[in-house]
Structure formats: structure tokens, C-alpha cells
C-alpha positions as YAML, in Angstrom:
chain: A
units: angstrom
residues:
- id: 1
  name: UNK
  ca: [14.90, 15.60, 0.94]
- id: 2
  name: UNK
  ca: [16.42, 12.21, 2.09]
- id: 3
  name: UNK
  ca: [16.76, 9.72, -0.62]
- id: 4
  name: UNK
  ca: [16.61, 5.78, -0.15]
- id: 5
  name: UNK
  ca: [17.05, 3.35, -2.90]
- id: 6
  name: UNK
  ca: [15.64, 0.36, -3.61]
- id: 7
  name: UNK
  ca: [16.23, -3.02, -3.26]
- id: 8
  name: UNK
  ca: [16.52, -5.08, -6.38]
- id: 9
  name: UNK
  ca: [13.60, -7.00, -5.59]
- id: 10
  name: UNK
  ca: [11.55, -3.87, -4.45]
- id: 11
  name: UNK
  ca: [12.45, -1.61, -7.61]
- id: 12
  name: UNK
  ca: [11.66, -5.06, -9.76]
- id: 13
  name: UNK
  ca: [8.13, -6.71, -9.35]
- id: 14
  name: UNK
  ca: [9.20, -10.19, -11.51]
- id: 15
  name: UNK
  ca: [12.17, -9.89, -9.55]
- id: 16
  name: UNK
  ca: [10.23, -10.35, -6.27]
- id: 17
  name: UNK
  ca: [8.15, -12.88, -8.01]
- id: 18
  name: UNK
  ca: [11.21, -15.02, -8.64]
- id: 19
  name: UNK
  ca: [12.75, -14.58, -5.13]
- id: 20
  name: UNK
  ca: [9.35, -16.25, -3.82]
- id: 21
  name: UNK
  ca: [9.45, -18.89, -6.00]
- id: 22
  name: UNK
  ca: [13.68, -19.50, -5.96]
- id: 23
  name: UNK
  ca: [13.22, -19.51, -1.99]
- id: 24
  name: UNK
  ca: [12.07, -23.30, -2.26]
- id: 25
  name: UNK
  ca: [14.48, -23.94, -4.92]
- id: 26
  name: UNK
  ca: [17.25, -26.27, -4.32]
- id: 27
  name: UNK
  ca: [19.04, -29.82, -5.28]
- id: 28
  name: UNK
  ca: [16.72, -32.86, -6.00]
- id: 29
  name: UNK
  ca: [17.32, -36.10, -4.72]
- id: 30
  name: UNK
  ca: [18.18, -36.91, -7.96]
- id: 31
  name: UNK
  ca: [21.10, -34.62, -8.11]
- id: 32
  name: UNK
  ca: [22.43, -36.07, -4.53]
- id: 33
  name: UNK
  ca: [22.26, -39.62, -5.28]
- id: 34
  name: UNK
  ca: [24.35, -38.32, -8.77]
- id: 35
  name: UNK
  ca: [26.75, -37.12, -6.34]
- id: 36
  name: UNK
  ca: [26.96, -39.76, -3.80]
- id: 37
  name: UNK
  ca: [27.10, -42.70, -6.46]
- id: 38
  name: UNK
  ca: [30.25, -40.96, -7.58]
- id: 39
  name: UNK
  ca: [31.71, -40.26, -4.74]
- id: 40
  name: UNK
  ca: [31.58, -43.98, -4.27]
- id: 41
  name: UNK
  ca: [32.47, -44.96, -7.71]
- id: 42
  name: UNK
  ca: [35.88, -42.91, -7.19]
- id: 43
  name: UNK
  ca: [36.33, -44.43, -3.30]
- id: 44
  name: UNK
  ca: [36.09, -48.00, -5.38]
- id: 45
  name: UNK
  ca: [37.99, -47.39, -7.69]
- id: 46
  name: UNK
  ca: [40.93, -45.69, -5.06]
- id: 47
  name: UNK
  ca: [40.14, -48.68, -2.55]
- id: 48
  name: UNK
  ca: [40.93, -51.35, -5.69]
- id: 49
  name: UNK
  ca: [44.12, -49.49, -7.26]
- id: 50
  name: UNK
  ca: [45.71, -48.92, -3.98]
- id: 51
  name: UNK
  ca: [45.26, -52.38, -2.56]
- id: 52
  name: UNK
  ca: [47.34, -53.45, -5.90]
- id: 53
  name: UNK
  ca: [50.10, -51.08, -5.58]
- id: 54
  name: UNK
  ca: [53.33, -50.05, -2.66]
- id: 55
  name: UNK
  ca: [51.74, -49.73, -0.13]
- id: 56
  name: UNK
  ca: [54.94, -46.93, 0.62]
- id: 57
  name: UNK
  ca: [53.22, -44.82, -2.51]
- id: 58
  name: UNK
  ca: [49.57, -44.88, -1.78]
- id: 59
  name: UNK
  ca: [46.95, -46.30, 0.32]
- id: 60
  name: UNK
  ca: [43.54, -47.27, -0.02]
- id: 61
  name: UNK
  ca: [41.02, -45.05, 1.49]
- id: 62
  name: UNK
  ca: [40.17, -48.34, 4.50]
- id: 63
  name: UNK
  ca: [43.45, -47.46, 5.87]
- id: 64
  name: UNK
  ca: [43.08, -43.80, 5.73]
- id: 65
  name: UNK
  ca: [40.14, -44.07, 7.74]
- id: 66
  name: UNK
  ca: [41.57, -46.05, 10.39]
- id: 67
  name: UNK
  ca: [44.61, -43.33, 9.95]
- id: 68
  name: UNK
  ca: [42.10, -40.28, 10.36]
- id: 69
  name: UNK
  ca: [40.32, -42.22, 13.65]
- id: 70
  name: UNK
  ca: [43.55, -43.06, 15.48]
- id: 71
  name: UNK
  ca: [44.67, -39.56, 15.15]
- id: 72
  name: UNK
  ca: [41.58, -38.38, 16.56]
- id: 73
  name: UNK
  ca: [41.70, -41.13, 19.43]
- id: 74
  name: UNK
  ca: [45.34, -39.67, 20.30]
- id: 75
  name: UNK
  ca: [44.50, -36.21, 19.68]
- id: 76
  name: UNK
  ca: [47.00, -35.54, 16.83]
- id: 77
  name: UNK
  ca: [44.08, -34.11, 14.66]
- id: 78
  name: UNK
  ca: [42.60, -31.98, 17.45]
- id: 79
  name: UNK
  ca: [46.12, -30.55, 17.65]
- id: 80
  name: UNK
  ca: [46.78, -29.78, 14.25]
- id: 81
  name: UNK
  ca: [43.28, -28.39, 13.38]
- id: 82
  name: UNK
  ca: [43.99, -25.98, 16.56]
- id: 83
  name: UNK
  ca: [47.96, -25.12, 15.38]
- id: 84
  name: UNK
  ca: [46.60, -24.20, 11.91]
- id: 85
  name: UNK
  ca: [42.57, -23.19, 12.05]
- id: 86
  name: UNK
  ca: [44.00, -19.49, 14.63]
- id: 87
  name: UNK
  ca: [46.18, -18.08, 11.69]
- id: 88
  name: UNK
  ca: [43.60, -19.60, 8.87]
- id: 89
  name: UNK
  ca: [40.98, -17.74, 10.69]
- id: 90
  name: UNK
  ca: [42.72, -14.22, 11.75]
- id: 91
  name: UNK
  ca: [44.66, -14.24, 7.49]
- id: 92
  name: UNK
  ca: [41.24, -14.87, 6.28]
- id: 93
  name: UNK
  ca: [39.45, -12.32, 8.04]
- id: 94
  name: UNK
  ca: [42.41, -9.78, 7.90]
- id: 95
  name: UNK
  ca: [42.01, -9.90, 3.83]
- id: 96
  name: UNK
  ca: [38.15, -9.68, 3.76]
- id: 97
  name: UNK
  ca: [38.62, -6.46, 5.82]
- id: 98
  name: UNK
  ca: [41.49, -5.36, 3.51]
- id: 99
  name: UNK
  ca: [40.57, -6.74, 0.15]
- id: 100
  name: UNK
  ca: [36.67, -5.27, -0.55]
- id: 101
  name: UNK
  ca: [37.16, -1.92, 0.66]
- id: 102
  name: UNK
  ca: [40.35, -1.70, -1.61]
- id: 103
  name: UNK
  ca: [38.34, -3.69, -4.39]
- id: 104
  name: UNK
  ca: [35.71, -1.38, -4.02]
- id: 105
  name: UNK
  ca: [38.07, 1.98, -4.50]
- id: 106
  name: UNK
  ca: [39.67, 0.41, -6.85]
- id: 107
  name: UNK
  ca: [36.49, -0.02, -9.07]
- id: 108
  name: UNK
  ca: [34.56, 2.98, -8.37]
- id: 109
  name: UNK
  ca: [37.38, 5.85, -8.58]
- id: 110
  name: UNK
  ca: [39.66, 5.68, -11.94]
- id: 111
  name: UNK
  ca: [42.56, 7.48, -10.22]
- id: 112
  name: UNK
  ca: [42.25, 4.67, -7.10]
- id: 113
  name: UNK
  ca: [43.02, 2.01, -10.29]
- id: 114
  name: UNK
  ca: [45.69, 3.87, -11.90]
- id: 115
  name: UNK
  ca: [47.60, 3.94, -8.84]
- id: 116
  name: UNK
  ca: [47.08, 0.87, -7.44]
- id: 117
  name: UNK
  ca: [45.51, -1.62, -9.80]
- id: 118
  name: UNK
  ca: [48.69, -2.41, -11.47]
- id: 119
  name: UNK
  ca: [50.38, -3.73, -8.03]
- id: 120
  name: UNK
  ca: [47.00, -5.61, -7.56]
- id: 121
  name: UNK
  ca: [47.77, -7.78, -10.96]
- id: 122
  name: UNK
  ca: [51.48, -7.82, -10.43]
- id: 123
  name: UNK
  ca: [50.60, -9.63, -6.32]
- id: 124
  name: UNK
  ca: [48.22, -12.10, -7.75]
- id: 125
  name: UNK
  ca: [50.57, -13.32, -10.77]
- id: 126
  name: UNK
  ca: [53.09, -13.44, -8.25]
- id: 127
  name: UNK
  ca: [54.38, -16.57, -7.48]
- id: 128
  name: UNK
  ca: [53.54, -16.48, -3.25]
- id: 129
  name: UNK
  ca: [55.91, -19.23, -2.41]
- id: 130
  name: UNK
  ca: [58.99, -17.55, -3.16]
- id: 131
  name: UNK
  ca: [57.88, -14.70, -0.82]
- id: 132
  name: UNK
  ca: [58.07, -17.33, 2.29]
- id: 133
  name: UNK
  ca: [61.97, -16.81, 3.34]
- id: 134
  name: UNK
  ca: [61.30, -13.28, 3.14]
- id: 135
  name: UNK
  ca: [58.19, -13.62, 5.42]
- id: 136
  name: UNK
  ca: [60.02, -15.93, 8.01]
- id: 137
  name: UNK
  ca: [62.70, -13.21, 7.76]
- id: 138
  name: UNK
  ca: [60.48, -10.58, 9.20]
- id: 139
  name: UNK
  ca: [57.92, -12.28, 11.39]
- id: 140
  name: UNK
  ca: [59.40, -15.39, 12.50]
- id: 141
  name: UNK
  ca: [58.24, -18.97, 12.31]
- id: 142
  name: UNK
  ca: [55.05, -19.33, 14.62]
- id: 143
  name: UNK
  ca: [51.51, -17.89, 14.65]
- id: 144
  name: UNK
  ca: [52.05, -14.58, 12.64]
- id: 145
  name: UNK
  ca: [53.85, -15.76, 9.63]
- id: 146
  name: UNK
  ca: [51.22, -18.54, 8.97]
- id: 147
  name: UNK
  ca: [48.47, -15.07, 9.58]
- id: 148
  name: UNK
  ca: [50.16, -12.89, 7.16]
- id: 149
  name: UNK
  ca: [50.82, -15.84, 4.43]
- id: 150
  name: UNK
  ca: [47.21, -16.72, 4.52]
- id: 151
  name: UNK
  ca: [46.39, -13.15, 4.03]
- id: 152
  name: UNK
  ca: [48.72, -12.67, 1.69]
- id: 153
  name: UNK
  ca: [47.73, -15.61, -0.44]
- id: 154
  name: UNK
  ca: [43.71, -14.73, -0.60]
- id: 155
  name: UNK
  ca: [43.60, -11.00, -0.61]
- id: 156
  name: UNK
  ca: [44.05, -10.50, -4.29]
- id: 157
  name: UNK
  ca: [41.02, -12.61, -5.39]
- id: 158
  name: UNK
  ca: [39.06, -10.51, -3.26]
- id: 159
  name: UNK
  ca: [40.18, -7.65, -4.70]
- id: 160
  name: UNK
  ca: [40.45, -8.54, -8.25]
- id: 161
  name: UNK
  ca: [36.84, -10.20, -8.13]
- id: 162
  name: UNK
  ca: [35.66, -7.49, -6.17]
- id: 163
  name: UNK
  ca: [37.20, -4.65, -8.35]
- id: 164
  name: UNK
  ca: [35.58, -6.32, -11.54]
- id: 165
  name: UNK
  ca: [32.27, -6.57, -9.80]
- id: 166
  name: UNK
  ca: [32.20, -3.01, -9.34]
- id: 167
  name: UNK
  ca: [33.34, -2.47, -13.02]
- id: 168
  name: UNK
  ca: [30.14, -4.41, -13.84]
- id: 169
  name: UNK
  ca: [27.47, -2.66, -12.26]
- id: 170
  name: UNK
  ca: [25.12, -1.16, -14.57]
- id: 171
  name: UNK
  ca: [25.56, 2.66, -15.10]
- id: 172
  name: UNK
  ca: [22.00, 3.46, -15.23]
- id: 173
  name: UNK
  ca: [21.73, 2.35, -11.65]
- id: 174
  name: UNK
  ca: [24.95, 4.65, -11.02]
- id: 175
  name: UNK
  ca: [23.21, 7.46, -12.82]
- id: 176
  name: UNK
  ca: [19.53, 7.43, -11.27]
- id: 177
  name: UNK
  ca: [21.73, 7.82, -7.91]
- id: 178
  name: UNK
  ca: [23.38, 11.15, -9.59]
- id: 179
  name: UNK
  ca: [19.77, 12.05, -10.49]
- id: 180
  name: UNK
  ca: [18.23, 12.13, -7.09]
- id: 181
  name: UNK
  ca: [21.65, 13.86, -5.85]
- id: 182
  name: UNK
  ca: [23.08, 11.07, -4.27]
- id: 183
  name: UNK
  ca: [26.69, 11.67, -2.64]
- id: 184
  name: UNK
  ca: [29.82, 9.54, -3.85]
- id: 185
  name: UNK
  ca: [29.40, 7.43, -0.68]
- id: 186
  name: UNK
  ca: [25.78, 6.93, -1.11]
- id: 187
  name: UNK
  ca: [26.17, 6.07, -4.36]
- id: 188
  name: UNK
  ca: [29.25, 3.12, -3.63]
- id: 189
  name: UNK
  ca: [27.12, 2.01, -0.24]
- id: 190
  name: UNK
  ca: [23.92, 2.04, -1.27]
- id: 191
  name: UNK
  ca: [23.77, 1.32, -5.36]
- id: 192
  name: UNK
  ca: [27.37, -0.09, -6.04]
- id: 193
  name: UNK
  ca: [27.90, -2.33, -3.01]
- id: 194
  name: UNK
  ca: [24.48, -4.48, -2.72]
- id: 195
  name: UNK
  ca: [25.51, -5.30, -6.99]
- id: 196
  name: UNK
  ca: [28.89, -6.13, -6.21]
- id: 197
  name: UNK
  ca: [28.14, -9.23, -2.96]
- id: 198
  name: UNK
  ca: [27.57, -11.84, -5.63]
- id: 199
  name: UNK
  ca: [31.19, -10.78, -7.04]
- id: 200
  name: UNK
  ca: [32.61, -10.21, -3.40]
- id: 201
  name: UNK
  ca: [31.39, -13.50, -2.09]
- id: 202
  name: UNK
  ca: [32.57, -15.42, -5.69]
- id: 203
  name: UNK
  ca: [36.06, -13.61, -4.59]
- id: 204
  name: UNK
  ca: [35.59, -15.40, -1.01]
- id: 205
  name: UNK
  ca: [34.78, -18.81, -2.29]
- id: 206
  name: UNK
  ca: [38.50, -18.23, -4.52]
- id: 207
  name: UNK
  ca: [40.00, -17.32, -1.51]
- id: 208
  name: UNK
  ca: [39.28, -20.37, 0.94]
- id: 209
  name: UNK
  ca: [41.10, -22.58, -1.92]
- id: 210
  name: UNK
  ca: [43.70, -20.12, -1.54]
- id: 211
  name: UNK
  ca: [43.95, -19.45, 1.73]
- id: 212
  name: UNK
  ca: [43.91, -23.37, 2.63]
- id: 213
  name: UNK
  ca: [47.12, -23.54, 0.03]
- id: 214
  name: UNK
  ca: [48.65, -20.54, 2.37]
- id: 215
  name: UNK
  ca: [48.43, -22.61, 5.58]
- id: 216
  name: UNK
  ca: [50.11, -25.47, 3.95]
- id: 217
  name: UNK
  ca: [52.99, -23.64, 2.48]
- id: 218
  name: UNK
  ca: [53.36, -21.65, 5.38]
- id: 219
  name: UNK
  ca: [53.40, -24.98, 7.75]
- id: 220
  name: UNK
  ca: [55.80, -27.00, 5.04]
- id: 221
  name: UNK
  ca: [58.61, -24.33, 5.44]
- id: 222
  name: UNK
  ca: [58.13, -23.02, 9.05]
- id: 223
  name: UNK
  ca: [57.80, -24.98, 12.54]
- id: 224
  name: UNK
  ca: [56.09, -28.02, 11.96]
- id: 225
  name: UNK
  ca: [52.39, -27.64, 13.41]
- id: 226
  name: UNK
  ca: [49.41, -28.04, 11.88]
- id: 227
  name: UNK
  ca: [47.79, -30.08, 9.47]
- id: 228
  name: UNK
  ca: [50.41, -29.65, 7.06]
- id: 229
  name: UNK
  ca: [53.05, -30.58, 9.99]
- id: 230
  name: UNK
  ca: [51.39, -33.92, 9.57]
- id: 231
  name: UNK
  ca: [51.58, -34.09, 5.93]
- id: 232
  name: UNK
  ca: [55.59, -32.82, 6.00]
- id: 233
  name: UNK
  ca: [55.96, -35.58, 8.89]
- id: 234
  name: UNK
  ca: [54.12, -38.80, 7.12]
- id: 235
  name: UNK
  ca: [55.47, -38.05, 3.93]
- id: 236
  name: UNK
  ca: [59.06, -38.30, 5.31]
- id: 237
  name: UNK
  ca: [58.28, -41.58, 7.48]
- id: 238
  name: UNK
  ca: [56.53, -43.17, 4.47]
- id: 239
  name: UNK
  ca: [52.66, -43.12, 5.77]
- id: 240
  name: UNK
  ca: [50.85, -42.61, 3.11]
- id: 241
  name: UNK
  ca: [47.41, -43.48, 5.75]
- id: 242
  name: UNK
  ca: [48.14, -40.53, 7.72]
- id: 243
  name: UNK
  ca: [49.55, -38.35, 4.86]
- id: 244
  name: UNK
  ca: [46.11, -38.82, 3.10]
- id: 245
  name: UNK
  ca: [43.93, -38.15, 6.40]
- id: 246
  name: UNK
  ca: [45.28, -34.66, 6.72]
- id: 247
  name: UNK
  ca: [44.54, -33.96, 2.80]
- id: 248
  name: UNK
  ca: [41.40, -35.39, 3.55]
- id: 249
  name: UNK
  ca: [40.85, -33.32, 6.11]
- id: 250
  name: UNK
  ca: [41.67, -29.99, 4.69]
- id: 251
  name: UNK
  ca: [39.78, -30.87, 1.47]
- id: 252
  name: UNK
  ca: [36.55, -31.39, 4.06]
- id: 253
  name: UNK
  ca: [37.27, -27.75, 5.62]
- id: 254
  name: UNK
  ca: [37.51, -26.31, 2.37]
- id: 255
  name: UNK
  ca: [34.62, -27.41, 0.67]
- id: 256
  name: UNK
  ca: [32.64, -27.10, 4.07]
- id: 257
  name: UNK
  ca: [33.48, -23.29, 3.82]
- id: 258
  name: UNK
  ca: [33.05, -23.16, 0.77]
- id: 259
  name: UNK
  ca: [29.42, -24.01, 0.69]
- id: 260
  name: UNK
  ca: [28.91, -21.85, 3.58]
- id: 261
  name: UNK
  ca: [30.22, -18.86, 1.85]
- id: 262
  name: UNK
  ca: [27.50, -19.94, -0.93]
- id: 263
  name: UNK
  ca: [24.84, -20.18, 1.79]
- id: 264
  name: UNK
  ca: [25.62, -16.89, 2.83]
- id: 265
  name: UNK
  ca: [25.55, -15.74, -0.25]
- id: 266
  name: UNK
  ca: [21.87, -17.08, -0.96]
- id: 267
  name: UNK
  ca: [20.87, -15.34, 2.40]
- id: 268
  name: UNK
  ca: [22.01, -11.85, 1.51]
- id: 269
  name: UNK
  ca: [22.01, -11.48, -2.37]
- id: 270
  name: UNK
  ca: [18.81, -14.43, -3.26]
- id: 271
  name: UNK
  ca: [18.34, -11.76, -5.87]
- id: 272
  name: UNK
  ca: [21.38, -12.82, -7.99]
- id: 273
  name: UNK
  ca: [20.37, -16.52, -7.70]
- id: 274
  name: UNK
  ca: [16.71, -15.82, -8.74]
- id: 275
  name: UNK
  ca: [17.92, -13.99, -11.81]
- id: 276
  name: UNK
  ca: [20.79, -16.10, -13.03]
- id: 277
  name: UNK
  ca: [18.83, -19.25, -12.54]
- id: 278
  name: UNK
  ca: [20.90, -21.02, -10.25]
...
């Protein structure tokens, strides 16, 4: 007899009730203008402290904006974002493909975490900046190194959040799979897996932070492309303007992907948000 599982929202009435209703759910215009008035409240604030101060230390957010639009005119962003958005993208991907499937083992099998769940903790305490001699030792100072320190830097949120996830499923949903004679696999692909994307994507919104950190670090110490080429290079010829345009910059990419990932995650789990009452 072939066996398939429900959905959430299938095995759960009220739980399909609240999907229909959380599917028009979202932000007033209330909670924007909350946002936007202090967005500008802090730009003021900036704008009137840096006006007063060296202008070597700090500048207002007028000049960075004149900063951020010449380097586009000249093509010094365009540049950058291509030297360092190749290795962000290939690390990134590299530990999604890496870090759930291990995550996954991890959780689900006990003798998966005794072997390897220690070495887990002991890479994400690890301080990863000491490890980038030792990475510029073995894979040089262009693309790959930049790859493998993103990588390096995000795969053990995914794991860790993705192990815990798994950790949290409910057994009763792990034991009605047992009862219908569900296989190990069935059981992690079909009943573990679907409760473990809210975890998995929480694990990917970590990782952006950290993998954004990675592609700095690895373009501070290695050949200097990139955005953080640009931050190395205005911080040593005292331009603040153009030192502040590539933060700016990388904070917009990693808050843009960061509300993607949350998108995403409203697209293929709305379950958790209809339950949670986000």
C-alpha cells in the first residue's frame, strides 16, 4: 500500500483556515511610516553630528551619496559588486548544499551527532578570521579563497539551526510515520523535512549576515577587489564618503536578501507564519 502524508494545512482544518486568512496578512501603513520616520530621524541625526565633526573621521550621509553616485558614474561600484557578488554567490550556495543535508543527519540519526556534532560546535565557536592565512596558504588569493571563506563562515548556522530544527519536530508526527510503515527516508523527506524549512530558512537568514562578514574578511587580507577592496582602500586614503558607500552598500545587499529569504520562506512554509502569528 503506498503511503502519502499530509500537509500541515491538509491534516489540520483551523490550520487551513488560518493560511486563508494569513495570505492577506502583512505590514500596515502604519508600521512603514514607523519605519521610514526613523530611518530619517537617524539620517538627521548622522547628517547633523557629522557636519560638526573631522571631516577625516566621519561624514555626513550628503556626501556619501554623492560618494556612492560617482562610483557608479565611473564604474568603481559595478566593479566591486562583480569582484565580490561570484564567490558570495558560489560560498553561499556551496553551504546550503552542504549544511541541511548534514543538519538534517545530524538531527535525525543519534550516531550521525555523536560523531560529528561536536566538530559542528567546535567550527562555529571558532574564531574564522584566524583561519584566513591558512586559507590563502592553500587556495591562493583570488576567486576561490573568497568561495571557500564565505562557505566556511555560513555553513555552521545552517547546520546548527537546521540540526535543532530537526531535534524539534514533534515525535508523534515521527511516530504516525512508523505506524503506517514509513521507511527512514520517508520519514526524514516527507514528515521531518517540511517541519524543519522554518528552522532551515531562520539558519539562511543567519548566514547572509555571515556570509557578507566572510567576503569582507576575505577581501581585507587577500587581493584587493571587491567591495571591501574599497573599504581597505578609503580607509587608508582618509575617505570616509566612499568608505561609508561600500558599508552602505553591503548593508542594502544584506538586508535585501535577507527579506527575500523571508519571502521565500512565506511561499513554502505559510503554515509556520499562520500558526506563530507573524
Amino acid at each position: 500500500m503506498t503511503m502519502t502524508l499530509p500537509s500541515p494545512a491538509v491534516a489540520n482544518p483551523k490550520l487551513a483556515l488560518a493560511l486563508k486568512k494569513a495570505s492577506g496578512k502583512g505590514k500596515s501603513w502604519k508600521d512603514y511610516s514607523v519605519t521610514l520616520g526613523t530611518i530619517v530621524l537617524l539620517l538627521v541625526v548622522w547628517e547633523v553630528l557629522a557636519r560638526q565633526a573631522n571631516p577625516i573621521l566621519i561624514a555626513p550621509p550628503s556626501k556619501v551619496l554623492q560618494a556612492l553616485v560617482a562610483m557608479i558614474s565611473d564604474g568603481t561600484l559595478g566593479k566591486a559588486l562583480a569582484a565580490s557578488s561570484q564567490p558570495f554567490v558560489v560560498g553561499f550556495l556551496a553551504a546550503i548544499v552542504i549544511g541541511v543535508p548534514l543538519g538534517l543527519l545530524i538531527g535525525r540519526f543519534r550516531y550521525v551527532e555523536a560523531a560529528l556534532g561536536w566538530l559542528v560546535i567546535v567550527g562555529y565557536a571558532m574564531p574564522m578570521i584566524a583561519l584566513v592565512p591558512v586559507f590563502m596558504l592553500w587556495f591562493g588569493l583570488g576567486f576561490l579563497v573568497k568561495a571557500v571563506m564565505v562557505a566556511t563562515m555560513t555553513v555552521f548556522a545552517i547546520i546548527i539551526n537546521t540540526w535543532n530544527g530537526v531535534q524539534n519536530v514533534p515525535r508523534s508526527l515521527i511516530e504516525v510515520g512508523k505506524a503506517f510503515n514509513a521507511s527512514p527516508q520517508r520519514v526524514l523527506t516527507q514528515i521531518v523535512l517540511p517541519s524543519v524549512i522554518p528552522s532551515i530558512m531562520t539558519g539562511l537568514r543567519i548566514g547572509i549576515g555571515k556570509a557578507v562578514i566572510g567576503i569582507v574578511i576575505a577581501e581585507f587580507f587577500t587581493a584587493l577587489t571587491g567591495l571591501g577592496g574599497i573599504i581597505v582602500e578609503a580607509g587608508g586614503t582618509f575617505q570616509p564618503d566612499r568608505m561609508f558607500a561600500a558599508v552602505l552598500v553591503l548593508s542594502i545587499i544584506a538586508t535585501g536578501l535577507t527579506w527575500l529569504v523571508g519571502r521565500l520562506e512565506r511561499r513554502i512554509a505559510p503554515w509556520n507564519h499562520a500558526t506563530t502569528g507573524d
